[in-house]
DSSP file (Angstrom, degrees, kcal/mol; ACC not computed):
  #  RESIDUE AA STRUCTURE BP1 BP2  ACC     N-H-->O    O-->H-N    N-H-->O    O-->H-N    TCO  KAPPA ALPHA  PHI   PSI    X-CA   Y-CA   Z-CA
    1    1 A X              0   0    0      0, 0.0     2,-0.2     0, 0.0     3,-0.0   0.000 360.0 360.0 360.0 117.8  120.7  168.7   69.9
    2    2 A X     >  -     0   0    0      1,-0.1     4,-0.8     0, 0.0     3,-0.4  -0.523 360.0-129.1 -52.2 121.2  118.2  168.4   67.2
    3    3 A X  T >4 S+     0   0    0     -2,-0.2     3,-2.7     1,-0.2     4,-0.2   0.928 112.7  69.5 -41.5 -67.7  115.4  165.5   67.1
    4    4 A X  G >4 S+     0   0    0      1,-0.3     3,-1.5     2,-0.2    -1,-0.2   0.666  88.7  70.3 -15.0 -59.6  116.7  165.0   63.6
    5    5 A X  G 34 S+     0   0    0     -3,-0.4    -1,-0.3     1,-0.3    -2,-0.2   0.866 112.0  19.1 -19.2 -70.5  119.9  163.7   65.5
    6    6 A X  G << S+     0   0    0     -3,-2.7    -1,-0.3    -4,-0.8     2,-0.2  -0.264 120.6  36.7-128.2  63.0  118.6  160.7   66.8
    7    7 A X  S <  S-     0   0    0     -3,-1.5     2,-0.6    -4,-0.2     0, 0.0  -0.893  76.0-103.1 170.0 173.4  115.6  159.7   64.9
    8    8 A X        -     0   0    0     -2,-0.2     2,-0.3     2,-0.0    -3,-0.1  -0.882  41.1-159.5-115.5 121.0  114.1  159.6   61.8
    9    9 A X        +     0   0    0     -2,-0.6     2,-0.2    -5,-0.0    -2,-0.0  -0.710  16.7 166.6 -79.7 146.1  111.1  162.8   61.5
   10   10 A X        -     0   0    0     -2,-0.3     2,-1.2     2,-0.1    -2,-0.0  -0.873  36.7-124.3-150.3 157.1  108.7  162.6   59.2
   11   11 A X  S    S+     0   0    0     -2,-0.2     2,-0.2     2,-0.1    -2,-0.0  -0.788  73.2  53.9 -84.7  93.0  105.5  164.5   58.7
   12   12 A X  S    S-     0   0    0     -2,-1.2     2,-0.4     0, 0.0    -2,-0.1  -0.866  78.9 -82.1 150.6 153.5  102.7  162.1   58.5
   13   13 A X        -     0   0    0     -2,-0.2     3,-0.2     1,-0.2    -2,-0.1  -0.698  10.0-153.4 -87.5 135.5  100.7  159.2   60.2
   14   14 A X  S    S+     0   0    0     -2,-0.4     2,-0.4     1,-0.3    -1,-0.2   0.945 102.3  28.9 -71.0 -35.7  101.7  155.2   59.9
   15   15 A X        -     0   0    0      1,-0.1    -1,-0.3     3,-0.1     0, 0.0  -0.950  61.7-177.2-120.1 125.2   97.5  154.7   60.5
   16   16 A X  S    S+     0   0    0     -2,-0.4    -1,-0.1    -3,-0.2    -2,-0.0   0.101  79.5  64.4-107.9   3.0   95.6  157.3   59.3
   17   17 A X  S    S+     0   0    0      1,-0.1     2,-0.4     2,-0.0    -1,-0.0   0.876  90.0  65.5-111.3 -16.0   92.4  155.4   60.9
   18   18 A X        -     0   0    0      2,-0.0     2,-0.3     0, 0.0    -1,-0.1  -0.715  64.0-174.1 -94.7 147.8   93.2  155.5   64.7
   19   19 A X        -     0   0    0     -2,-0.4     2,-0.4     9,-0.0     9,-0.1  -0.724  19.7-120.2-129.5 177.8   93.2  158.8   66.2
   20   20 A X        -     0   0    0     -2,-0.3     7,-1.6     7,-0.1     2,-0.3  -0.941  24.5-177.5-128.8 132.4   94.3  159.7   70.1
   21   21 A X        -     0   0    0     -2,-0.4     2,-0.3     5,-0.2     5,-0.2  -0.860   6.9-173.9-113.5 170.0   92.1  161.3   72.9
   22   22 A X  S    S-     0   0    0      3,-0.3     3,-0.3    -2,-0.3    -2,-0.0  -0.712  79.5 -13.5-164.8 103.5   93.1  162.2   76.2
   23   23 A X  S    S-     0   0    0     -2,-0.3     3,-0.1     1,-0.2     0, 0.0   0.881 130.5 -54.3  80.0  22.0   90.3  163.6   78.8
   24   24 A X  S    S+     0   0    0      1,-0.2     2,-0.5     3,-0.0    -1,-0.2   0.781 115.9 114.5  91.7  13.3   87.8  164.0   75.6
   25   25 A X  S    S-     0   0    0     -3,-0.3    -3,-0.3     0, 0.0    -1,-0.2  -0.947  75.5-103.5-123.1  99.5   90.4  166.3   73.5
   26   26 A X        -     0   0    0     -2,-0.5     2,-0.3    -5,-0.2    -5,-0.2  -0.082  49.0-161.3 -31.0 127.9   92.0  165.4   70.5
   27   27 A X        -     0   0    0     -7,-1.6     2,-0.4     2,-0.0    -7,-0.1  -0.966  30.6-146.0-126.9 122.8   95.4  164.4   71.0
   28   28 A X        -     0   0    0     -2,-0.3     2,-0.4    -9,-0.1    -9,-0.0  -0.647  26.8-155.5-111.6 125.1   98.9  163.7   69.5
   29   29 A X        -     0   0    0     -2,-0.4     2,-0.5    38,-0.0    -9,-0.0  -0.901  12.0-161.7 -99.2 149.3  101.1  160.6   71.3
   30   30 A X        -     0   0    0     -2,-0.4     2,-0.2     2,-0.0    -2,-0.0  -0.997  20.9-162.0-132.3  87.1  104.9  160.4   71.2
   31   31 A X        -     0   0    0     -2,-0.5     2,-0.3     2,-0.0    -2,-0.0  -0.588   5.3-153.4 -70.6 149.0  105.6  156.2   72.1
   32   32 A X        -     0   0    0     -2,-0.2     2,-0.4     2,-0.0    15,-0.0  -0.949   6.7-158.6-127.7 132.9  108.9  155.5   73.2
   33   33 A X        -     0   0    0     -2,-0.3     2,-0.5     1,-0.0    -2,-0.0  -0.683  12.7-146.0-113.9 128.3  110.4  152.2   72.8
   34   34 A X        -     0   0    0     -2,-0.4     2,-0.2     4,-0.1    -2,-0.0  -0.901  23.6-107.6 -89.0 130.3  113.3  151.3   75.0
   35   35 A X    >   -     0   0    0     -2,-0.5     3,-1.9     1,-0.1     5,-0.1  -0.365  15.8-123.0 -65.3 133.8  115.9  149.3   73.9
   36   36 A X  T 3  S+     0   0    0      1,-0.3    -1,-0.1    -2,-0.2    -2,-0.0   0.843 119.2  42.8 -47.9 -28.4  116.6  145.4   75.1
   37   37 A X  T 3  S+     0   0    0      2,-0.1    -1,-0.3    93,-0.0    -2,-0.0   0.815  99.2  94.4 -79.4 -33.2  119.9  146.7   76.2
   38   38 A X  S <  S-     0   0    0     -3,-1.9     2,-0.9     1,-0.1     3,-0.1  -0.111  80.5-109.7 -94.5 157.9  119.0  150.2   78.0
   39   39 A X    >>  -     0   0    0      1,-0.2     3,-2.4     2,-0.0     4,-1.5  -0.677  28.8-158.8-100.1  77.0  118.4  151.0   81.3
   40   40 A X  H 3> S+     0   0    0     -2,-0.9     4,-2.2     2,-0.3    -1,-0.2   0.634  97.9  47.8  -9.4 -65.0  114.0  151.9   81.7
   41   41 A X  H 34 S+     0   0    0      1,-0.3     4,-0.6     2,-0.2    -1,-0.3   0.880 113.9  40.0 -61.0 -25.7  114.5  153.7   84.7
   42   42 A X  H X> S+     0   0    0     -3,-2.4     3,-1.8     2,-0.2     4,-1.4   0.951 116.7  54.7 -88.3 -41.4  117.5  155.7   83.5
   43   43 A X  H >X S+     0   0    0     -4,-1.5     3,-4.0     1,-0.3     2,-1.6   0.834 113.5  44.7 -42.9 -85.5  115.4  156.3   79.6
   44   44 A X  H 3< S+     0   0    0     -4,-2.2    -1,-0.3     1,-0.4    -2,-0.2   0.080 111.6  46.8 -70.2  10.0  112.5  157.6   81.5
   45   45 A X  H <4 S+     0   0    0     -3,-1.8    -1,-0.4    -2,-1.6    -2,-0.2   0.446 120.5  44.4-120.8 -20.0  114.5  160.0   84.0
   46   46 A X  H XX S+     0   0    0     -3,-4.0     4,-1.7    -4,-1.4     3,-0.6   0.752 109.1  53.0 -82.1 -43.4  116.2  161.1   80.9
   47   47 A X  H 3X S+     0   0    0     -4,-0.7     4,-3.8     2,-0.2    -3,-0.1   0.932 117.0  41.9 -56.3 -63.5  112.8  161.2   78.9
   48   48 A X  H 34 S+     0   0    0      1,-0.2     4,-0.3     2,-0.2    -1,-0.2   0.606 107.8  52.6 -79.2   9.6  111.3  163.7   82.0
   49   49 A X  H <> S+     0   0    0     -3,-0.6     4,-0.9     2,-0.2    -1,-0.2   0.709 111.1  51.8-118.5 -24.3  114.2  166.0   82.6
   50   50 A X  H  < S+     0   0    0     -4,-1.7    -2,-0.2     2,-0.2    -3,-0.2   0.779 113.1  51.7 -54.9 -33.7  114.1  166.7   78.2
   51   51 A X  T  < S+     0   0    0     -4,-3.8    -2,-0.2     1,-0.2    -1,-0.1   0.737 104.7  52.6 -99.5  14.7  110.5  167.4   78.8
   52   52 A X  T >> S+     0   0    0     -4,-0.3     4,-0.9     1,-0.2     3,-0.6   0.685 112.8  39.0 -47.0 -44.6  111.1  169.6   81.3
   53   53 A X  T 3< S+     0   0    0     -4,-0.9    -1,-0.2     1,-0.3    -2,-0.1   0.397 121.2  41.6 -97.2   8.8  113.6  171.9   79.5
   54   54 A X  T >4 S+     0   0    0      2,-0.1     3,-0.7     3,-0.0    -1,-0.3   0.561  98.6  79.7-133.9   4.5  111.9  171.9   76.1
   55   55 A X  G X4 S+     0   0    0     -3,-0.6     3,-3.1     1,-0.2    -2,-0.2   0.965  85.3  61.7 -79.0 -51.8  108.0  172.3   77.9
   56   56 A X  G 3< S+     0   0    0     -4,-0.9    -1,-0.2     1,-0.3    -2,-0.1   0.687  98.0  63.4 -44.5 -10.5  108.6  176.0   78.4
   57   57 A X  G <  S+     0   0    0     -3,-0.7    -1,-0.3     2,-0.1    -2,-0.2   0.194  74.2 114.9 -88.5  -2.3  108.9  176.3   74.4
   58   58 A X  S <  S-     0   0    0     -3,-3.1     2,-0.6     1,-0.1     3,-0.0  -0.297  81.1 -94.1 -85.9 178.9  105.7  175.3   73.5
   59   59 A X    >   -     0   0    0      1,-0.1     3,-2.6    -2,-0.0    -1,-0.1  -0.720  51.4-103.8 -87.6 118.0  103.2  177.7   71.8
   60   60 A X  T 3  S+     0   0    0     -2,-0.6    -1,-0.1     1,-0.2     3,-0.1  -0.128 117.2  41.7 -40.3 123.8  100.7  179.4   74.8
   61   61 A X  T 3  S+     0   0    0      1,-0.2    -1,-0.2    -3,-0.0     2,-0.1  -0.554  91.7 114.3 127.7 -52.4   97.3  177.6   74.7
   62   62 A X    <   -     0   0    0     -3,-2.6     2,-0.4     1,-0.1    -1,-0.2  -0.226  45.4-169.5 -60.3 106.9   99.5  173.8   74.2
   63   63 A X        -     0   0    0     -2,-0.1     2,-0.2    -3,-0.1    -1,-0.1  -0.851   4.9-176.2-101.7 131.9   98.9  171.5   77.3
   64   64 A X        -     0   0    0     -2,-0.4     2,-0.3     2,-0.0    -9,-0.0  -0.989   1.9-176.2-119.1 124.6  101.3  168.4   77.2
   65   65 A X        -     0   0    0     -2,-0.2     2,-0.8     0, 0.0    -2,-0.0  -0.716  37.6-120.0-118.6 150.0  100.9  165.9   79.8
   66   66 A X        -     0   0    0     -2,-0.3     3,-0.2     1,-0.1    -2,-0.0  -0.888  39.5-163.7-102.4 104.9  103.5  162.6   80.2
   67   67 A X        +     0   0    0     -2,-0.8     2,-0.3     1,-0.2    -1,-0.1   0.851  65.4  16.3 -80.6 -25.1   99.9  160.1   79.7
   68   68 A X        -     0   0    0      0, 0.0     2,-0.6     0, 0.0    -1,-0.2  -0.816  62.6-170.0-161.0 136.0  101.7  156.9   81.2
   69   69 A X        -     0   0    0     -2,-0.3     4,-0.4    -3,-0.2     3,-0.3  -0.913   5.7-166.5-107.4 108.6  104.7  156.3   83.0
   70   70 A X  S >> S+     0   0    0     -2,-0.6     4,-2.6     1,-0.2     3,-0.6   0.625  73.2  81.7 -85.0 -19.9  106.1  152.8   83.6
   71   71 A X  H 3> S+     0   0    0      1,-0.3     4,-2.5     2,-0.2     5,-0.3   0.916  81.3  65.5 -74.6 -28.8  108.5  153.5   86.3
   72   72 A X  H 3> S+     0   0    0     -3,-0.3     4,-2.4     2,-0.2    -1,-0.3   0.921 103.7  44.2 -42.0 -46.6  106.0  153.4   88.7
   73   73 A X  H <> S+     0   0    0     -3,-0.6     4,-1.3    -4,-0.4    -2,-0.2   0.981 115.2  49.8 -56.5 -52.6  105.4  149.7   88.1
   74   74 A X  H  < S+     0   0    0     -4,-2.6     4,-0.3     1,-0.2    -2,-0.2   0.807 107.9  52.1 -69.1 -19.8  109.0  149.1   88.0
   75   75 A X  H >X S+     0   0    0     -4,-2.5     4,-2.6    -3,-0.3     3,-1.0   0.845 114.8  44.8 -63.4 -39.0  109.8  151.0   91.3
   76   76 A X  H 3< S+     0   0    0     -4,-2.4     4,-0.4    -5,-0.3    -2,-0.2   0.661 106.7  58.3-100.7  25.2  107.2  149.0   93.0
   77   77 A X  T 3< S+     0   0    0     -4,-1.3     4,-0.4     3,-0.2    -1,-0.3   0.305 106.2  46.3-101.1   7.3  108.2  145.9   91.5
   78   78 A X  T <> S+     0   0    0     -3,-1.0     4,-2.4    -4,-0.3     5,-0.2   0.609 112.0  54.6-110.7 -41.5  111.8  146.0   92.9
   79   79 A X  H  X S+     0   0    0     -4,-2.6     4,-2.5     2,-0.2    -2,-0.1   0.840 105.8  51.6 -60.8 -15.3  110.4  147.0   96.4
   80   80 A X  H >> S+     0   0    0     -4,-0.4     4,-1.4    -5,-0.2     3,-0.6   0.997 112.5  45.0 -82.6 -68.5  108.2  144.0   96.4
   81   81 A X  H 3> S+     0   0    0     -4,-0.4     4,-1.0     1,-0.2     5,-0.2   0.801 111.4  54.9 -46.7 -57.2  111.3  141.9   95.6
   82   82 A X  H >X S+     0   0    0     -4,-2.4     4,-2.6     1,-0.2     3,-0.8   0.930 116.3  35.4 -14.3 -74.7  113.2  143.7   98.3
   83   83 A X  H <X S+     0   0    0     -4,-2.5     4,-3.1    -3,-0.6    -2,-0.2   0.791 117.1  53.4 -62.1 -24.5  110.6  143.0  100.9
   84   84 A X  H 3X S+     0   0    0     -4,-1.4     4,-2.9     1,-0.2    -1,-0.2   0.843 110.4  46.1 -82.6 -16.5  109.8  139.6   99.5
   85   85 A X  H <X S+     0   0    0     -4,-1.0     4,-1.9    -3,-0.8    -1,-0.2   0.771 114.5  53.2-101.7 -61.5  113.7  138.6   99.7
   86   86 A X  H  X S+     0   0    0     -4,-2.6     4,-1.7    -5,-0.2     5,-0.2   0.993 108.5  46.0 -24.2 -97.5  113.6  140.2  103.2
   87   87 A X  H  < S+     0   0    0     -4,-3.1     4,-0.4     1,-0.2    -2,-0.2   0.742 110.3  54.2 -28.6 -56.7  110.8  138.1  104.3
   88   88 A X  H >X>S+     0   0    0     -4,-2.9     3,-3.6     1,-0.3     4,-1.8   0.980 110.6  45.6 -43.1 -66.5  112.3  134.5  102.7
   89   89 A X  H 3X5S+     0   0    0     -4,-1.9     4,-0.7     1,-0.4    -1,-0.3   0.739 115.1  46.8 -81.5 -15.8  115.5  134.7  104.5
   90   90 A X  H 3X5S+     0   0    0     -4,-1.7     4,-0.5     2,-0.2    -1,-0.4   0.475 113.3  52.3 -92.1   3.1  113.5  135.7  108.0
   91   91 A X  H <>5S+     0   0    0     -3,-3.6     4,-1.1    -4,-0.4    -2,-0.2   0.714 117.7  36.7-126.9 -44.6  111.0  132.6  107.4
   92   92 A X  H  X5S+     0   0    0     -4,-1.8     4,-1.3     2,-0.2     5,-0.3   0.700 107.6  58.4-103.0 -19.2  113.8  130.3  106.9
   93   93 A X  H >X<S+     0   0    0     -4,-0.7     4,-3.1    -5,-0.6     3,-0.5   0.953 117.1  46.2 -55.3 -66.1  116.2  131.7  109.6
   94   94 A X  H 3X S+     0   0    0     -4,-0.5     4,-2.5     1,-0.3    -2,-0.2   0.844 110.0  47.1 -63.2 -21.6  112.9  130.8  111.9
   95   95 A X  H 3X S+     0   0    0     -4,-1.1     4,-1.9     2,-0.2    -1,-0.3   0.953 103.6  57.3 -92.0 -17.0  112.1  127.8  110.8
   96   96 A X  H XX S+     0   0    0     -4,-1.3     4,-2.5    -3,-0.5     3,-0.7   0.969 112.7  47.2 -48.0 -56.1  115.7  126.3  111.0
   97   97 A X  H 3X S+     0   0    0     -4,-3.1     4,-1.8    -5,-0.3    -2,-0.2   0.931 109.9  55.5 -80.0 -41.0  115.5  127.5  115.0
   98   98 A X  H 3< S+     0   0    0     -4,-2.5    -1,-0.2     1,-0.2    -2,-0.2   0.882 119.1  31.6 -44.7 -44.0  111.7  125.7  115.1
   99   99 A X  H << S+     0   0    0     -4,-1.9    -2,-0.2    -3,-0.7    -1,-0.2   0.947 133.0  30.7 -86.1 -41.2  113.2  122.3  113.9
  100  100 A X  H  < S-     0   0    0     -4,-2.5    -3,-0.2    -5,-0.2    -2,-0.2   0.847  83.5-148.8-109.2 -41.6  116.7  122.5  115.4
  101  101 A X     <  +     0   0    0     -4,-1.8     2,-0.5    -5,-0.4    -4,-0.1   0.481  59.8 113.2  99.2  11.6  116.1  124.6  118.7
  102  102 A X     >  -     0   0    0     -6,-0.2     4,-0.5     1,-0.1    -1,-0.2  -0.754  59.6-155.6-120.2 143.0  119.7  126.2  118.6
  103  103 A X  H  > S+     0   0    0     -2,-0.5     4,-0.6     2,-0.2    -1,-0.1   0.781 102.1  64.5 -92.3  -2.3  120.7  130.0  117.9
  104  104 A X  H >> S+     0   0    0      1,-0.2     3,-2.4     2,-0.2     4,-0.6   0.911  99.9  48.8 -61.2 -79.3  124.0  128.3  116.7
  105  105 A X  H 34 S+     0   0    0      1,-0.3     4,-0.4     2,-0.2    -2,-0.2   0.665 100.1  67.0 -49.9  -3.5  122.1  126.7  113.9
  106  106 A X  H 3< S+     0   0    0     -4,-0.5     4,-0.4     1,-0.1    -1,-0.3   0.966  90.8  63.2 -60.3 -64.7  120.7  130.0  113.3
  107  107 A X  H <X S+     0   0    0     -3,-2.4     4,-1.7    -4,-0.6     5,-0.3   0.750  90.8  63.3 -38.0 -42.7  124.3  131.1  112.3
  108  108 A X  H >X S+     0   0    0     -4,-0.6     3,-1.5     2,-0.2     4,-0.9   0.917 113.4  30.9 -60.5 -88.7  124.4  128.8  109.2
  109  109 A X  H 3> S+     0   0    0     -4,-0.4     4,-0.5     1,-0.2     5,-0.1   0.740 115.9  62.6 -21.2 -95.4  121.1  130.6  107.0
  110  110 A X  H 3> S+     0   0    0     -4,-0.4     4,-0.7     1,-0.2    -1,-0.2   0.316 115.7  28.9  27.9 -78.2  122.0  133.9  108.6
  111  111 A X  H XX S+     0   0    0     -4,-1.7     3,-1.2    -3,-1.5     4,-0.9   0.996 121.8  48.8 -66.6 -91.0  125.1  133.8  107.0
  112  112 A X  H 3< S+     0   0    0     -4,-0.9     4,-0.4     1,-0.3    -2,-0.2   0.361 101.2  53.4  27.4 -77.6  124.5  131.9  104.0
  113  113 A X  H >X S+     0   0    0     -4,-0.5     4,-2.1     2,-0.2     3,-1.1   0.874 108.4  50.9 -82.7 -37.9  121.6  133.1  102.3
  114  114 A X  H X< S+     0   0    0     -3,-1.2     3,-1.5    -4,-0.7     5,-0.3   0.978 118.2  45.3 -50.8 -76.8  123.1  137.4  102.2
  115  115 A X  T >X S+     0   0    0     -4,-0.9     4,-1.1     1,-0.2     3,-0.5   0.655 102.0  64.9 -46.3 -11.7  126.5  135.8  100.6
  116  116 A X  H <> S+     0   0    0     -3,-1.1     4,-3.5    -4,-0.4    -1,-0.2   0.834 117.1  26.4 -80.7 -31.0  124.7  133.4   98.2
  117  117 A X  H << S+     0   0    0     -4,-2.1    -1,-0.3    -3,-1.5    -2,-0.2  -0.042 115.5  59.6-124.4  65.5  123.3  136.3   96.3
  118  118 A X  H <4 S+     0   0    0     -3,-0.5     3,-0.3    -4,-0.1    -1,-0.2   0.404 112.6  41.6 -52.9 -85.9  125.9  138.5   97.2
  119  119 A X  H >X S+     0   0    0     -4,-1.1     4,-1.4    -5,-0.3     3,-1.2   0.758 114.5  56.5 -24.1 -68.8  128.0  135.6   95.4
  120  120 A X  H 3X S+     0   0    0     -4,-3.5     4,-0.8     1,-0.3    -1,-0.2   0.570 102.9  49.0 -77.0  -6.8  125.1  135.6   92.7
  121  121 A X  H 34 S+     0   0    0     -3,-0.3    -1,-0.3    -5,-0.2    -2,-0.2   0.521 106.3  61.5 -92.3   7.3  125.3  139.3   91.7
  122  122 A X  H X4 S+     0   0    0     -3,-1.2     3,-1.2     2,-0.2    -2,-0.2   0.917 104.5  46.9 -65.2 -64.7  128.9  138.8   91.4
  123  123 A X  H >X>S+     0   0    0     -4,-1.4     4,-3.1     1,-0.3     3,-2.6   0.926 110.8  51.4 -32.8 -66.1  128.4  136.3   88.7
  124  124 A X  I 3<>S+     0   0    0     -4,-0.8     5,-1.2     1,-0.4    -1,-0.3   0.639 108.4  47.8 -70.5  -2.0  126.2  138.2   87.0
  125  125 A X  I <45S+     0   0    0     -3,-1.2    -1,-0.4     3,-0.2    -2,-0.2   0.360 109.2  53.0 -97.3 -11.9  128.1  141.2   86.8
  126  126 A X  I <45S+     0   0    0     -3,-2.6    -2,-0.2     1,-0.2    -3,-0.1   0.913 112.5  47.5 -93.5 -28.3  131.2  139.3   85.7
  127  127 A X  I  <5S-     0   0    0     -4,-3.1    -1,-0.2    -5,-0.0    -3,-0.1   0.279 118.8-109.3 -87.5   2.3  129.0  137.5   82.6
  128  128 A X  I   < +     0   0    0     -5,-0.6    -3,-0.2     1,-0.1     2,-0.1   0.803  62.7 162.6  89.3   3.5  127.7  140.6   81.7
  129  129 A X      < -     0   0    0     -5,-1.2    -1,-0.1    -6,-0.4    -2,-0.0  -0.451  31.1-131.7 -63.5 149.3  124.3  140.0   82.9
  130  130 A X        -     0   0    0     -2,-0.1     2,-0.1    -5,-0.0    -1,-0.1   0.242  16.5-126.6 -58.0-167.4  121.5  142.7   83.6
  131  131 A X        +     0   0    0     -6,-0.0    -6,-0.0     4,-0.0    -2,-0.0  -0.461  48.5 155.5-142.1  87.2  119.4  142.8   86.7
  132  132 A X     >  -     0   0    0     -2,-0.1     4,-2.1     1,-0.1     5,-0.1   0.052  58.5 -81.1 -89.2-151.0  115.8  142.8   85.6
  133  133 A X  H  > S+     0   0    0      2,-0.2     4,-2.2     3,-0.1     3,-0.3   0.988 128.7  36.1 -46.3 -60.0  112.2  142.1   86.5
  134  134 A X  H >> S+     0   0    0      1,-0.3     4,-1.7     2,-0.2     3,-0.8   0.852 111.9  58.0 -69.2 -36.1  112.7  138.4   85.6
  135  135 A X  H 3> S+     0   0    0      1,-0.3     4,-0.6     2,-0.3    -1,-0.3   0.723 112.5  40.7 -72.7 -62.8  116.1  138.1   86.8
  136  136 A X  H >X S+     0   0    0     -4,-2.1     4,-2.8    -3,-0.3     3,-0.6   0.845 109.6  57.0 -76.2 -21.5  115.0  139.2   90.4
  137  137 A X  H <X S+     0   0    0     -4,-2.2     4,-2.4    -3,-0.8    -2,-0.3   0.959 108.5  48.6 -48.6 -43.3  111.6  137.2   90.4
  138  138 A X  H 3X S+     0   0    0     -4,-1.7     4,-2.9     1,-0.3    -1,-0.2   0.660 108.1  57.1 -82.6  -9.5  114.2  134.0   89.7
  139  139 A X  H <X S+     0   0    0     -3,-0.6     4,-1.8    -4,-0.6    -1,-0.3   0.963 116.0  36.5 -78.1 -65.3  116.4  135.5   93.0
  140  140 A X  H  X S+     0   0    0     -4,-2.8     4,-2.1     2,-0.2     5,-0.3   0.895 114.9  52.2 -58.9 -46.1  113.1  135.2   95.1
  141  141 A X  H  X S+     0   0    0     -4,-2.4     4,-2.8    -5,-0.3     3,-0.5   0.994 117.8  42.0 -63.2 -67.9  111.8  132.1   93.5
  142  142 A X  H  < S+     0   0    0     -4,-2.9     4,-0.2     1,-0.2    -2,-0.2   0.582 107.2  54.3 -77.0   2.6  115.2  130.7   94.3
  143  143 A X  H >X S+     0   0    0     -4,-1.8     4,-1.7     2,-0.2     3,-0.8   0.877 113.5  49.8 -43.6 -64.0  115.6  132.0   97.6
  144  144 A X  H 3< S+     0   0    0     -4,-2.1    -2,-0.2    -3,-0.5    -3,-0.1   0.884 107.4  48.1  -5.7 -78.4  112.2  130.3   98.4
  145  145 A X  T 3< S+     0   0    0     -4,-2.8     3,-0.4    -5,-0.3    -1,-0.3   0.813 109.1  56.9 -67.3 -10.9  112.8  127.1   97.1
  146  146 A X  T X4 S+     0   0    0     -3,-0.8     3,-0.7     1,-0.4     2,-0.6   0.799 106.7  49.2 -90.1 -36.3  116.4  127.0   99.1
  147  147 A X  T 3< S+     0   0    0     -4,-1.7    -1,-0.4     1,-0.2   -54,-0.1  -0.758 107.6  60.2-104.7  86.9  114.7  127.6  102.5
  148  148 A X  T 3  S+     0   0    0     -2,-0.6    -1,-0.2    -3,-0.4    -2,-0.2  -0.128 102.4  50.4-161.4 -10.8  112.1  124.6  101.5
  149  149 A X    <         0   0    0     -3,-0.7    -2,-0.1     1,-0.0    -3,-0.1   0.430 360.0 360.0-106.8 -12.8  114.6  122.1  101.2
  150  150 A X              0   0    0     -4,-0.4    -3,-0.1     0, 0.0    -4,-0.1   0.747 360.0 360.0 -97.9 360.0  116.3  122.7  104.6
């Protein structure tokens, strides 16, 4: 597969008045823009396993380095959602048994809260929805606010 394939080359700068360093070394950047539709984590495991196979090709002397990598943010922003998701449903399981004093009434949350967004990725797979950043914040936010009304 040829760049030419899927993109447009050209030889030349859009700004001829910003220039790139990296570590004190002139330098050439390659942005990639993901598409609203595409999946980051899968671009950017796709991104490093093409500059794997085509690094060995370069001209002896040429260091290329990947200068910033977003999936780190996004890995630890679904583990923080994970934990935080965690945390709600164990904070309102306990406070249900503080007000109510029964490990029956336990049973209701418990239950409840796995199958509501169980329930709600269902949905959101059947309308065609994604599951991003904001998408899980509003899963935590409303997790949150659900065990604050009971």
């Amino acid at each position: 597969m040829r760049l030419r394939d899927v993109a447009r080359v050209e030889l030349g700068s859009d700004d001829y008045e910003i220039g790139n360093n990296l570590f004190g070394h002139s330098s050439v950047f390659i942005g990639i823009q993901v598409a609203p539709a595409a999946n980051l984590l899968d671009v950017l495991k796709g991104c490093r396993t093409a500059y794997e196979s085509v690094r060995p090709d370069f001209p002896a002397g040429l260091k290329s380095t990947i200068g910033y990598d977003s999936s780190d943010f996004v890995n630890s922003a679904i583990r923080e959602v994970q934990r935080t998701l965690v945390e709600a449903a164990l904070i309102v399981t306990v406070v249900v048994f503080a007000f109510l004093g029964s490990l029956r009434s336990i049973l209701i949350p418990a239950v409840t809260i796995p199958l509501s967004l169980v329930g709600t990725l269902i949905m959101m797979l059947m309308f065609g929805f994604s599951i991003n950043l904001l998408t899980l914040l509003a899963l935590v936010l409303a997790n949150r606010a659900g065990g604050r009304r009971r």
